[in-house]
C-alpha positions in Angstrom: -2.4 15.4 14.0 -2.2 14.2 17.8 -3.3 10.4 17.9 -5.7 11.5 20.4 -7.4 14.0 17.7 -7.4 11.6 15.2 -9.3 8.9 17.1 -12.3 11.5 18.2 -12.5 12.6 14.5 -12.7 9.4 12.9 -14.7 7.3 15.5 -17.4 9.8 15.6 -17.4 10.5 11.7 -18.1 8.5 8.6 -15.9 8.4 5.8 -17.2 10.3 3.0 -18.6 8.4 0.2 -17.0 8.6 -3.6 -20.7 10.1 -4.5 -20.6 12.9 -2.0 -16.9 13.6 -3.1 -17.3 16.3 -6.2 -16.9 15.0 -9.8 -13.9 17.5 -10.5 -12.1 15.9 -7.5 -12.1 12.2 -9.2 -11.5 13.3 -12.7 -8.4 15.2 -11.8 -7.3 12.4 -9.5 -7.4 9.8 -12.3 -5.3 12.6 -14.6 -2.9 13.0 -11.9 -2.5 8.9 -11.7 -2.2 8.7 -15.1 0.6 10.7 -15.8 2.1 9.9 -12.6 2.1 6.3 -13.5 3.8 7.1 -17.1 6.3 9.1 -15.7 7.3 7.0 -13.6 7.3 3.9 -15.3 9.4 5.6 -18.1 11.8 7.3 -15.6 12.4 4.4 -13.3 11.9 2.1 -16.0 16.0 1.1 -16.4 16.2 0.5 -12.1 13.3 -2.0 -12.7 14.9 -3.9 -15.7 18.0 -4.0 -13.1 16.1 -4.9 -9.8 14.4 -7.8 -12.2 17.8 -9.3 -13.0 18.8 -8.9 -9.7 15.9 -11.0 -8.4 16.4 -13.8 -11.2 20.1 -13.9 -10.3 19.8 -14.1 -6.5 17.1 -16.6 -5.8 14.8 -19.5 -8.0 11.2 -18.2 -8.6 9.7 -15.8 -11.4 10.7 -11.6 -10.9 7.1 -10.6 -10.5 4.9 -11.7 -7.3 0.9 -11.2 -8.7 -1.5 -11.9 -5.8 -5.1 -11.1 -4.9 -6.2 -8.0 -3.1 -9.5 -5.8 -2.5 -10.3 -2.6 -4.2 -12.8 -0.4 -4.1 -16.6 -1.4 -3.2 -15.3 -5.1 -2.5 -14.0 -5.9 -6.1 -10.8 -7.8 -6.1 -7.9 -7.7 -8.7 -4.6 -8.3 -8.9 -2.0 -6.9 -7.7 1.6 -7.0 -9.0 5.0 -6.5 -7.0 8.4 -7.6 -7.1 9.4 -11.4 -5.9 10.9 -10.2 -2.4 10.9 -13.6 -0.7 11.7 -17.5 -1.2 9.1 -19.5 -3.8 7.5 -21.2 -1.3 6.7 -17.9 0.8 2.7 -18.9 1.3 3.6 -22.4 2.3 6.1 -21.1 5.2 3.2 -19.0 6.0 1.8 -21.2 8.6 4.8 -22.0 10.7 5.2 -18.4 11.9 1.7 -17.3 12.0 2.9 -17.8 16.2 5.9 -15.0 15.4 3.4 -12.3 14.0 3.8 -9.3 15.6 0.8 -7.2 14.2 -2.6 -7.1 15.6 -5.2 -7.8 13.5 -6.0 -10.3 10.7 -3.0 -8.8 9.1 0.4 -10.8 9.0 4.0 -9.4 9.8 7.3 -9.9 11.6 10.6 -7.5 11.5 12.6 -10.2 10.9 11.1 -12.9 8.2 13.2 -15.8 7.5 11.5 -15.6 4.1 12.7 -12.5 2.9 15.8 -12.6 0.2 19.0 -10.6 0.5 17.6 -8.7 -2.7 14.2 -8.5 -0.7 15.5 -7.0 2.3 16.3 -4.0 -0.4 13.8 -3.9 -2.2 11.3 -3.6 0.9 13.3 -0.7 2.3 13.9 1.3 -0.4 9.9 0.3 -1.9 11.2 -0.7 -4.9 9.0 -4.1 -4.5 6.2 -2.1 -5.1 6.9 0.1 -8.2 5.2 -3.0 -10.2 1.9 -1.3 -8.9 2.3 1.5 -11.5 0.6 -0.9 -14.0 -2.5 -1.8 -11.5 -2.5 2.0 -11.4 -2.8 2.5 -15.0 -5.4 -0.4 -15.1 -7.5 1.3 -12.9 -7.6 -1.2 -10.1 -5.2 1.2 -8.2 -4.6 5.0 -7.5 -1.2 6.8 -6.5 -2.7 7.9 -2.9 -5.2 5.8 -1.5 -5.7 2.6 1.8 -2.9 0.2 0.7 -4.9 -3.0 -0.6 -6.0 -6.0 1.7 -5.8 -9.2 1.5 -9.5 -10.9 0.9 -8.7 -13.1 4.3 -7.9 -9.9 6.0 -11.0 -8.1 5.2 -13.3 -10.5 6.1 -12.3 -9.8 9.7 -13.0 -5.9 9.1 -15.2 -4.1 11.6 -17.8 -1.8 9.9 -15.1 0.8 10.4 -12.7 -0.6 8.8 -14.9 -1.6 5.7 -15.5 2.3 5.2 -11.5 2.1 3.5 -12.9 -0.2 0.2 -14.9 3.0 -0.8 -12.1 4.7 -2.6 -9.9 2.7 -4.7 -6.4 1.3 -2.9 -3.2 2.8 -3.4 0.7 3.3 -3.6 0.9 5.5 -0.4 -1.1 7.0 2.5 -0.8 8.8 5.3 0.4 5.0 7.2 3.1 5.2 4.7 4.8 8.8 5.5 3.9 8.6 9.4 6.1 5.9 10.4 4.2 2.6 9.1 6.3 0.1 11.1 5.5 1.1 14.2 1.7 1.9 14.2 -0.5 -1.1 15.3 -3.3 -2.4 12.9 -6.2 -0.4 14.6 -4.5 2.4 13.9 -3.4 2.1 10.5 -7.5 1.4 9.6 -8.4 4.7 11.7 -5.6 6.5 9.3 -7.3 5.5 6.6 -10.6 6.4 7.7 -9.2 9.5 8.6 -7.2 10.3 4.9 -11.1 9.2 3.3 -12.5 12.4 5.0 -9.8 14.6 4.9 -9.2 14.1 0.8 -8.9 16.6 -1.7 -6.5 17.3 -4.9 -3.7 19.1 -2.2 -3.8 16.5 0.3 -3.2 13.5 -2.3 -0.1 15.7 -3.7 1.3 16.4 -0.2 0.9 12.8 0.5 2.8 11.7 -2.9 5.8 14.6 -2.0 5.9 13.7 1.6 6.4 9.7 0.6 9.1 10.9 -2.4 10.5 12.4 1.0 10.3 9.4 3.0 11.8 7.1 0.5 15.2 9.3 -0.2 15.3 10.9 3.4 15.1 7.6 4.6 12.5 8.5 7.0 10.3 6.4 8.9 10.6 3.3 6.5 12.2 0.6 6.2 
């Protein structure tokens, strides 16, 4: 969809609520996360047993990262990935808030002096975030969904923006398979807007194919 499009669609829309969403819609979406989840915990299951001895071996810290993020309606939870940078990451924080080069509340820089030599892989191949399968089988988390926020980062939502904590965050979206590191903040929210009116059972397995696609092809990530 042409950016201009996209911005006349979702500025003059609302996202649709999870009520005016059918039933059937939901109840296969939670089947489809289900046994995504399983499969792929039991498939990728030996790569994650490697990645976490990789982590241990290459830098001090614990394998898993657990920190809080927003879900749906507001409710927070936490969320699990692998450790992909230094110990003291959060203290560092501060010292290169001057460096960020997203707009928005939202924090990041290309080149972060905190990332590990095993985090620079993990990011780009999006192994760091396979830990998620769990949150996903918890509940707190859905294959295809807005990637969680931060609770300091949605504070400083517009109304707009807010409209992505109806549905309940997930793995990938549609910032995710359309080239996430170079769209701006602003843009990223009115993608997510714009996924929360276009869903439906074939757009959430597109989007899961399409990121399989990303991932190996190599396209648009890193």
């Amino acid at each position: 969809m042409q950016k201009s499009q996209r911005n006349s669609r979702v500025t003059q829309g609302t996202a649709v609520a999870e009520y005016e969403k059918k039933l059937g819609y939901f109840i296969i979406k939670r089947i489809i996360d289900i046994i995504g989840a399983l499969c792929g915990i039991v498939l990728i299951g030996p790569v994650m047993i490697i990645v976490g001895i990789w982590i241990k071996l290459d830098s001090k810290g614990p394998v898993f990262f657990a920190q809080i993020r927003v879900g749906k309606d507001g409710t927070q939870f936490k969320m699990y990935k692998f450790r992909s940078m230094c110990s003291n990451a959060e203290g560092l924080l501060g010292k290169l808030q001057g460096e960020n080069e997203m707009s928005g509340p939202m924090f990041k820089i290309k080149e972060d002096p905190r990332i590990t030599k095993v985090g620079k892989f993990v990011r780009k191949t999006s192994i760091d975030e396979l830990p998620q399968l769990f949150n996903i089988l918890r509940g707190d988390m859905s294959l295809v969904g807005p990637r969680p926020s931060l609770p300091k980062e949605v504070v400083q939502f517009t109304s707009f923006q807010r409209q992505r904590l109806i549905a309940k965050p997930g793995l990938t979206c549609y910032w995710q398979v359309r080239g996430r590191n170079d769209i701006c903040f602003e843009e990223w929210m009115e993608m997510d807007v714009e996924y929360l009116i276009d869903r439906n059972t074939l757009v959430d397995i597109g989007l899961i194919f399409k990121t399989v696609g990303v991932l190996f092809g190599d396209e648009k990530a890193s």
